[in-house]
Steps between C-alpha positions, in 0.01 A plus 500: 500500500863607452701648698598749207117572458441618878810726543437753728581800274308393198348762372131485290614553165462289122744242651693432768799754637610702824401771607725790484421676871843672605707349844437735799816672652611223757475240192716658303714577860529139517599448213804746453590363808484121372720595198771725684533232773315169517502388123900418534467287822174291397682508094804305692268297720304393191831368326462218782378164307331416795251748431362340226565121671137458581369499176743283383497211739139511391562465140776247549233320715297489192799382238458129533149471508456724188784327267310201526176640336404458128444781342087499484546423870770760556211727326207469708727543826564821348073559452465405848696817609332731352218556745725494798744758377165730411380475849780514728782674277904423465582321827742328539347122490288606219800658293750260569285234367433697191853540436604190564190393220638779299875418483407112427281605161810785413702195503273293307434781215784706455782285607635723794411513903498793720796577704382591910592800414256554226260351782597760731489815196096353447429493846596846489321602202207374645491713806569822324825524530818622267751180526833570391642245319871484337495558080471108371320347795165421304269790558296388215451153619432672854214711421359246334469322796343764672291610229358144453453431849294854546299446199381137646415721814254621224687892417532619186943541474661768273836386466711815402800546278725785356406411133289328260769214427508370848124502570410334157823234568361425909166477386567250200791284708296478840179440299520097506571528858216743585261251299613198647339638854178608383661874418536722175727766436441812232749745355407860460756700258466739298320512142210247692165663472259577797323118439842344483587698837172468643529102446868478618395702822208264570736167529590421837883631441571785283915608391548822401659819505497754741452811243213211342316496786511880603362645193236208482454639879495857309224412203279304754481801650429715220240260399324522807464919519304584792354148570786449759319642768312276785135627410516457098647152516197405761264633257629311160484234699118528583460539147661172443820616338833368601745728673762350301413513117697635304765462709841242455651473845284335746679647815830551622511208739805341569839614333860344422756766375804395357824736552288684697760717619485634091150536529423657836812739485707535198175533249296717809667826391210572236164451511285325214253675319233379271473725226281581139617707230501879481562592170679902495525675136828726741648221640796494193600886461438526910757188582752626201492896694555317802734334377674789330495732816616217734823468318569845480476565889820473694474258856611720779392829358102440360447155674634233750532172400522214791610195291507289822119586611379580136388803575489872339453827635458816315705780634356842419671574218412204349127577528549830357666300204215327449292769527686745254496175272128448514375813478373519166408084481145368522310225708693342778763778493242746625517317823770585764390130637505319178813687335702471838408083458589464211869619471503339837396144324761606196768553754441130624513378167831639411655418853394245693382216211734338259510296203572167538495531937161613576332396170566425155396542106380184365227488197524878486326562840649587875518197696529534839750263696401312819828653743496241764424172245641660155215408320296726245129601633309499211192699471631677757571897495598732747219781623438865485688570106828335622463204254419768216782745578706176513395361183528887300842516666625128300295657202212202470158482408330702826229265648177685642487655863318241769218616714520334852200288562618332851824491688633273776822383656621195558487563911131591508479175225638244683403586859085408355596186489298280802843272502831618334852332508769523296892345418805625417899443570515852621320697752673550796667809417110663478366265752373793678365696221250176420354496812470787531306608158362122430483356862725194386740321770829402314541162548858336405565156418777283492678410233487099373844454440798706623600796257833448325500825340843645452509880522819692358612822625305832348727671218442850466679677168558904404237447181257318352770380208692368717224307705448296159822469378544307875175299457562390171840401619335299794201347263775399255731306774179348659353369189777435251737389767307297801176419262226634710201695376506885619202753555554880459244662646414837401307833638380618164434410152798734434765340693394188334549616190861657616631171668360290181733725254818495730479081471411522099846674495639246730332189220327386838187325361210604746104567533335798571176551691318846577183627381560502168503144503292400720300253282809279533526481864372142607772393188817690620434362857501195431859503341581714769654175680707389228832457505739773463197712350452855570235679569438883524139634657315739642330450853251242271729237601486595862177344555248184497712280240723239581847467354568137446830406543675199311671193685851607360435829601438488847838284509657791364332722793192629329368809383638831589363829543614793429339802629589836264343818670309466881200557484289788722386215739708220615259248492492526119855414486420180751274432256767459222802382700163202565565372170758309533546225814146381556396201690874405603626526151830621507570932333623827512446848509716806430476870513607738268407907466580782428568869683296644169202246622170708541445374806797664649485811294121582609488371815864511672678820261731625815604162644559342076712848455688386822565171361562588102805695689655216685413291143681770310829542765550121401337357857331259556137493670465260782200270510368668767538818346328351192216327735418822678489685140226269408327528792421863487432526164242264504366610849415869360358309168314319707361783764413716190312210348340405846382866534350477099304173635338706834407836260342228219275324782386864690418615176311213364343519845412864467380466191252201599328693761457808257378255240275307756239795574376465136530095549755431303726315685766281289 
């Protein structure tokens, strides 16, 4: 039997997960203590290659034997492993062999070998770890290592992306490979019905999304009702019925997510909630009052707005505003509860969500945009009337109210699955907070070749004018001048759209990528490299594409980066600045913002006033002036956030045991 199959915490349910029992006090002792102290010594003991040297004398042991195979013989050496990883799990004989096997038929099929440092990130993966691996060092190619070797071992793999692009690319590129060992891979994006899903989650490797496989998580679910519990699955089963019809997922096994620092932290702050429609006759005239009396009441005096922690209070005059104001309206405003929400939600609407940031218009409906990938969600709506005050407030066609049906977060998600690992270029800085929440060690590895990046000072400017006057100035010297293809990158569809008109003026021939054209994406990265060609684009460039770079343009120094506006966590600007110098290819990077930049506005007002006036006096702001700026912007961003993440998981947990005494337990 597998390994995956007898986990200790699997739990009797339909299929295959973890049990969700909470850590006792000196667990969660232990493990405060591991990320305050002990996480920074073993990170910087793991960084030793000689941790890893083991596996990869054996593999190296293997080389010469296995490049002399055919490929039917190459095959059944593969077969023979199978019942020996099933039985005795990932050692290291057993592993090293099978990546060894592994590398040889990558070779053979898609024309590229793994690096030992894609040996090393598998390895990893395969023990449940996070491995930390530089932007361009072949995480794709890495987790398919792992996710092969573990699916031999005979577990079902979800490989895990940030959108349905990557997971439908992976799953067709890798797909020869996977075949050639035995092995099938599936995609599941969206539009695929449950028999499509249900088939694609039955193969032996499944790539998909991580908002994919929550709300198919979500409807299993709600399919099952009540049958969850221990005693009605134990009697369908003496009546011969099979705990899993209905169902698509089979279990939540063994897991791969990629940038799963977006996925466990940046998209953690909100829960996801299944929902059906709730159609309301006073949903209209109710949002448009709102609406109405929101804009009339003055922050400060009826309300207090926190743009930084997006919240509102009422002050007491405010309620008796809304009171005086409702006194003579029907339904909802009859409630003190239900009035006092809904100027609340209408308050949120008018300050804290704007066009063409936080969402836009597109085919007359409210799109919401992805903040931390710059993508649109479609299908996607916020809860609680926010989408419909949002949608009255740009004047569209109101869609109907959603009814919850089941709710979960990704930390109560992921942590059901018997095995999970994950991959991205940036975790350290929350290093701690993974462990913590998802019990993951961070482990880094090494980079194949030595960085060349070049990194010019930061360049901080008065107003946002003048920030892209000076970056058109740069992009025009670096790509009309020297030749070399340039990325802007972007915090919002809006400063794309800003940036874009400063270089039509200039007759700077560009491309520009945000959510409004998002159908063009693969296409505008793959000119990205060209060069002298400029690109302008949201955070959808930041991540999971490769920017091929031509021959005469990395002997003109290769693509640079230009980074417009920080973002609320540094590793998102890592992220970017990762673009460009990949796998010992030669680039550079360059910083350019503004004192108007939100993130210095919101998050640092007293220190930006502090340096607006040196700015203004005609000084100059040192770098370290400028560094330590940064810093505590995005420290408070990042705190505030970090504190939305905790109240989101002890809510969802709340919420699960109040929901559990009538057994119905998402």
């Amino acid at each position: 039997m597998s390994r995956a199959l007898s986990h200790p915490d699997l739990v009797l349910r339909p299929f295959a997960e973890r049990g969700q029992g909470q850590p006792g006090w000196t667990d969660r002792l232990a493990r405060t203590i591991y990320s305050a102290t002990l996480r920074p010594l073993q990170q910087r003991a793991l960084r030793a290659r000689r941790r890893y040297q083991p596996l990869l004398d054996v593999v190296r042991e293997h080389n010469p034997g296995v490049a002399n195979l055919d490929d039917a013989a190459l095959r059944a050496r593969i077969d023979r492993l199978r019942p020996g990883l099933r039985r005795e799990g990932f050692t290291p004989a057993l592993t090293g062999e099978a990546f060894a096997l592994l590398r040889e038929a990558t070779g053979r099929v898609l024309g590229r070998r793994h690096f030992d440092t894609q040996l090393m990130g598998a390895w990893g993966l395969l023990h449940g770890r996070l491995v930390e691996m530089a932007t361009g060092e072949g995480k794709t190619l890495t987790a398919a290592l792992a996710a092969a070797t573990a699916a031999l071992a005979g577990r079902p793999v979800h490989v895990i992306t940030v959108n349905d692009y990557l997971a439908e690319r992976d799953a067709e590129e890798l797909g020869p490979l996977y075949r050639f060992v035995g092995l099938d891979a599936g995609a599941v994006i969206q539009g695929l019905s449950p028999v499509e899903r249900a088939r694609a989650y039955a193969r032996p490797i499944t790539y998909c999304t991580n908002k994919e496989i929550a709300f198919d998580y979500l409807r299993d679910r709600v399919a099952l009702g009540v049958r969850q519990s221990p005693l009605h699955l134990s009697l369908e089963r003496l009546g011969g019925a099979s705990a899993g019809a209905g169902l698509v997922l089979r279990g939540l096994h063994f897991a791969i997510v990629d940038e799963a620092d977006s996925v466990f932290i940046d998209e953690a702050r909100t829960p996801l909630i299944l929902s059906a429609t709730a159609p309301g006759n006073e949903l209209a005239e109710n949002c448009t009052q709102a609406l109405a009396l929101a804009q009339a009441m003055q922050p400060g005096a009826d309300c207090e707005i926190d743009l930084a922690a997006h919240r509102v209070v009422l002050t007491d005059e405010g309620i008796d505003r809304v009171d005086a104001f409702a006194q003579d309206l029907p339904g909802m405003w009859t409630s003190t509860r239900g009035r006092e929400e809904l100027v609340r939600q209408a308050l949120s609407a008018l300050h804290f969500f704007r066009r063409d940031e936080h969402y836009v218009v597109a085919e007359g409906k409210v799109q919401i945009v992805d903040e931390s990938t710059g993508r649109i969600l479609p299908d996607r709506s916020w809860e609680r009337g926010l989408h419909q005050m949002i949608e009255t407030k740009e004047g569209v066609e109101l869609t109907d109210e959603r009814r919850t049906l089941a709710r979960i977060t990704y930390q109560r998600l992921f942590r059901r699955y018997l095995v999970l690992g994950g991959m991205t270029g940036t975790a350290s800085e929350v290093a701690g907070e993974l462990n913590a929440v998802y019990g993951l060690s961070v482990v880094p590895i090494p980079l194949h070749r030595p960085s060349l990046r070049v990194m010019a000072p930061t360049r901080v400017f008065l107003t946002t004018a003048e920030k892209w006057q000076a970056v058109a100035d740069e992009v025009q010297r670096i790509a009309q001048v020297d030749g070399r293809p340039v990325l802007i990158g972007t915090r919002s569809v809006k400063a794309s759209e800003e940036i874009s008109a400063v270089l039509h003026e200039r007759g700077l021939p560009h491309a520009l990528l945000n959510a409004k054209q998002d159908h063009i994406e693969a296409e505008v990265v793959a000119q990205a490299g060209h060069a002298g060609r400029i690109t302008v684009a949201t955070n959808m460039a930041g991540r999971g594409t490769d920017i091929l770079l031509e021959d005469d343009v990395l002997q003109r120094g290769g693509l640079h980066v230009v980074l417009t506006e920080y973002h609320e966590s540094q590793r998102v600007d890592r992220q970017l600045f990762g673009r460009c110098a990949r796998q010992g290819d030669p680039g550079s990077c360059s910083a350019l913002v503004s004192l108007q930049d939100e993130i210095f506005t919101l998050h640092a007002p007293w220190a930006t006033r502090l340096a607006r006036a040196r700015l203004s006096r005609g000084q100059a702001l040192s770098p370290k002036l400028v560094q330590a700026l940064r810093r505590l912007a995005q420290a408070r961003a990042q705190r505030l956030q970090a504190q939305t993440r905790v109240q989101t998981l002890k809510q969802d947990q709340q919420l699960d045991q109040l929901l559990s005494f009538s057994g119905r337990q998402p």
